[in-house]
LUMNU-202887 format. One record per residue (C-alpha): residue in one letter; x, y, z. Coordinates in steps of 0.001 Angstrom, whole numbers, plus 500000, padded with zeros to 6 digits. Example, Ala and Ser with C-alpha at 12.3 -4.5 7.8 and 13.67 -1.06 7.14 Angstrom:
<lozas>
A512300495500507800;S513670498940507140;
</lozas>
This chain:
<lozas>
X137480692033871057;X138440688860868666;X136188687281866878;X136774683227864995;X134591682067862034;X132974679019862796;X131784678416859113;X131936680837856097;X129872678900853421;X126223679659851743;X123738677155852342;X124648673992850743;X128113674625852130;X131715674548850236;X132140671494848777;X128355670678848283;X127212667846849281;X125909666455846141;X127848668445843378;X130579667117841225;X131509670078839678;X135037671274839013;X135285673585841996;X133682671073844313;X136123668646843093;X139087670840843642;X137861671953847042;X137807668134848474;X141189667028846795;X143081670143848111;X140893670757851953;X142425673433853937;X140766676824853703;X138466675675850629;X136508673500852677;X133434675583854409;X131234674800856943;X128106677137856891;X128284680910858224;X128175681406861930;X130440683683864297;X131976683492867393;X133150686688869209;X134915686293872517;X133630683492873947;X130074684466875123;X128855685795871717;X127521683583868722;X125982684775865756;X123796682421863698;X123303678484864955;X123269676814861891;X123168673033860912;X126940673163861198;X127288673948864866;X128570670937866086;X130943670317863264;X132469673396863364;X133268673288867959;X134305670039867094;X136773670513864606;X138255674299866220;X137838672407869539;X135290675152871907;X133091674408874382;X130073676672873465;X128610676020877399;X130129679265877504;X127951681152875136;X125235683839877254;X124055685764874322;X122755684695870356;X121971686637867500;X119634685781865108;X119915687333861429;X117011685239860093;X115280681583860344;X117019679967856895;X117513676672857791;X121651677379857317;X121076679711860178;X118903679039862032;X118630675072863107;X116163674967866074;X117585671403867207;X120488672777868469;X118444674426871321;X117329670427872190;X121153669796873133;X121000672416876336;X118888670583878838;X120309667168880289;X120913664509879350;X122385666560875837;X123770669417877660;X124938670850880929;X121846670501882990;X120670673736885316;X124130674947885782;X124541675635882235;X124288679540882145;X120807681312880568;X121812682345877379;X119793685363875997;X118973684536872294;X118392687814870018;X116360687850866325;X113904688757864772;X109864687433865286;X110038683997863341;X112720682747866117;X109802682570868624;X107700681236866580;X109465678383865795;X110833677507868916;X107724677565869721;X106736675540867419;X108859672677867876;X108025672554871487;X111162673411873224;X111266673752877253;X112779677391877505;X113066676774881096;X115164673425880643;X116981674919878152;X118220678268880261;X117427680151877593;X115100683403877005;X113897684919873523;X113888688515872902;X111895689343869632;X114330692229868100;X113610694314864994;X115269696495862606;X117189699899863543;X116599698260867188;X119637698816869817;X120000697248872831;X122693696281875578;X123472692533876713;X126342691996878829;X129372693855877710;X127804694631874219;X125942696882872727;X123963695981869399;X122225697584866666;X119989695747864215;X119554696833860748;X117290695309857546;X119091693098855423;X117470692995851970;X116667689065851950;X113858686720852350;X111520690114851428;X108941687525850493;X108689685552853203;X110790686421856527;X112517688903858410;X116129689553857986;X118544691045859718;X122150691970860106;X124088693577863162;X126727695649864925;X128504694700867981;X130345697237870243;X132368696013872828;X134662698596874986;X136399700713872294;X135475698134869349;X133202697620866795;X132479695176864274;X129082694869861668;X128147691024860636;X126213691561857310;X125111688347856112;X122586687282853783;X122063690544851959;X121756692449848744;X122616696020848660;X121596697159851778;X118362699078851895;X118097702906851411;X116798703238855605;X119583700686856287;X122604703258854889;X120698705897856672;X121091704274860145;X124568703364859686;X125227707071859222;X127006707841862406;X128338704033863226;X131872703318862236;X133610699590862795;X136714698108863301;X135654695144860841;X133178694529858647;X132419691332857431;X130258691229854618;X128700688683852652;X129887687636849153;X127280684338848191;X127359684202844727;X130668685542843101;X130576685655839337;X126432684856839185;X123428687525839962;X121273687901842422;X119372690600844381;X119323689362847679;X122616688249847385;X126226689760846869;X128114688751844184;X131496690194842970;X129829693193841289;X127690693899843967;X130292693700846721;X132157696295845251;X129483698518844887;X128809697988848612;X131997698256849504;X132585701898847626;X129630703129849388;X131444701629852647;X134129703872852193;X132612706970851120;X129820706898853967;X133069706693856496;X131970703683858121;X135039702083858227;X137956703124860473;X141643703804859916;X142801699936859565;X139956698638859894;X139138695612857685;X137078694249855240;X136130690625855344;X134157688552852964;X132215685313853738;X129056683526853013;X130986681914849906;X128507679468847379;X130004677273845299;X128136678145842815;X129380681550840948;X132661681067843337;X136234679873842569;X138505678430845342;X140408680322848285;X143338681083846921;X141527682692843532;X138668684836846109;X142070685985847692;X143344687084844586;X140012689063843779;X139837690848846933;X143060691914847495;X143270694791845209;X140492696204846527;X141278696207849995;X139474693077851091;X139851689904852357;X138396686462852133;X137539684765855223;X137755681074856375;X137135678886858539;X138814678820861766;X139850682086860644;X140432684238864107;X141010687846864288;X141654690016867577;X141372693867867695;X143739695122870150;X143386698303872006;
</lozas>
């Protein structure tokens, strides 16, 4: 399995847009890994979590041709994740006509809906919706997926994060989260993962539905002691705001020591056999 990070920033991205503060600043005058696109991942090359607002930026600048993509997942219908428009690109003139392959998109109920909303032509689009929900597994081509509750959006939407097995490997995607739920620890009893990439939004700040430093740790103890991670297996943080958050080479620095890395963009990593 290998898996590339196609963007590893919160929602306003890393530099934001609009913000002169001292870490933005910093992040545009020295580029590289301190410049983030927002979250999405690519594993293989038929897999994409997450189809955010950054989509296009992101194949553009690590070069892939996403006509490849047959399966989506879906953690939740934030606009940084979830960017319906990109769905309007599939059908000609956009996109690669009826040859393009169907591609199977997997979340939870407010995908549908909004699709839906917005009017798009599944048909022209190759692509079918399954509604999925939490502790849900399914197969989809080489993969097998669980879907647990993320504690996010608990106001307002369904959210989501998941494992994907492929052949011997295993990886968990846990994205806009708190600490996970009580029934979410529960159903990862039994699961362990090659990786785990785990969310880290807003660093030094506070935040419930969010990791910060603090939080991560905490997460990341109960990570260890549950056994869900495997000999070698690694720890990867993403989902970086600039607010709360210093700059790559200082996240680097923090995580380290404990055992952790910070992802980036472009970042690629393959687990061999």
């Amino acid at each position: 399995m290998r898996f590339q990070f196609l963007g590893t920033g919160a929602s306003e991205g890393f530099p934001a847009l609009f913000c002169n503060c001292t870490v933005c600043s910093e992040a545009r005058r020295l580029g590289g890994k301190n410049l983030r696109l927002r979250s999405a991942l690519l594993v293989n090359d038929d897999l994409l979590v997450d189809f955010g607002p950054d989509l296009l930026a992101a194949a553009q600048r690590l070069n892939l041709n996403l006509w490849k993509v047959r399966t989506g997942l879906i953690t939740h219908t934030h606009e940084d994740h979830f960017n319906p428009d990109n769905f309007f690109l599939r059908p000609q003139p956009f996109g690669g006509g009826p040859n393009i392959p169907v591609m199977r998109l997997y979340g939870p109920k407010d995908v549908a809906v909004e699709l839906a909303a917005k009017g798009l032509d599944l048909e022209k689009a190759r692509l079918e919706i399954q509604t999925v929900s939490a502790f849900e597994s399914w197969q989809d081509n080489d993969y097998n997926f669980t879907a647990f509750r993320a504690y996010h959006a608990i106001d307002h939407l369904e959210a989501l994060f998941y494992s994907i097995e492929a052949g011997p490997h295993a990886i968990l995607y846990a994205t806009d989260t708190g600490y996970f739920p009580e029934e979410t620890w529960q159903a990862l009893q039994g699961h362990s993962f090659d990786a785990i990439i785990l969310e880290e939004t807003v660093g030094k700040g506070s935040y419930n539905q969010h990791l910060s430093f603090d939080t991560f740790l905490q997460v990341l103890e109960r990570i260890r002691d549950s056994g869900l991670l495997r000999p070698g297996g690694r720890v990867l943080a993403h989902h970086f705001s600039h607010s709360g958050n210093p700059l790559h080479d200082e996240l680097h620095a923090f995580f380290a020591p404990h055992g952790a890395e910070a992802a980036y963009d472009g970042m690629e990593v393959v687990l061999s056999d």
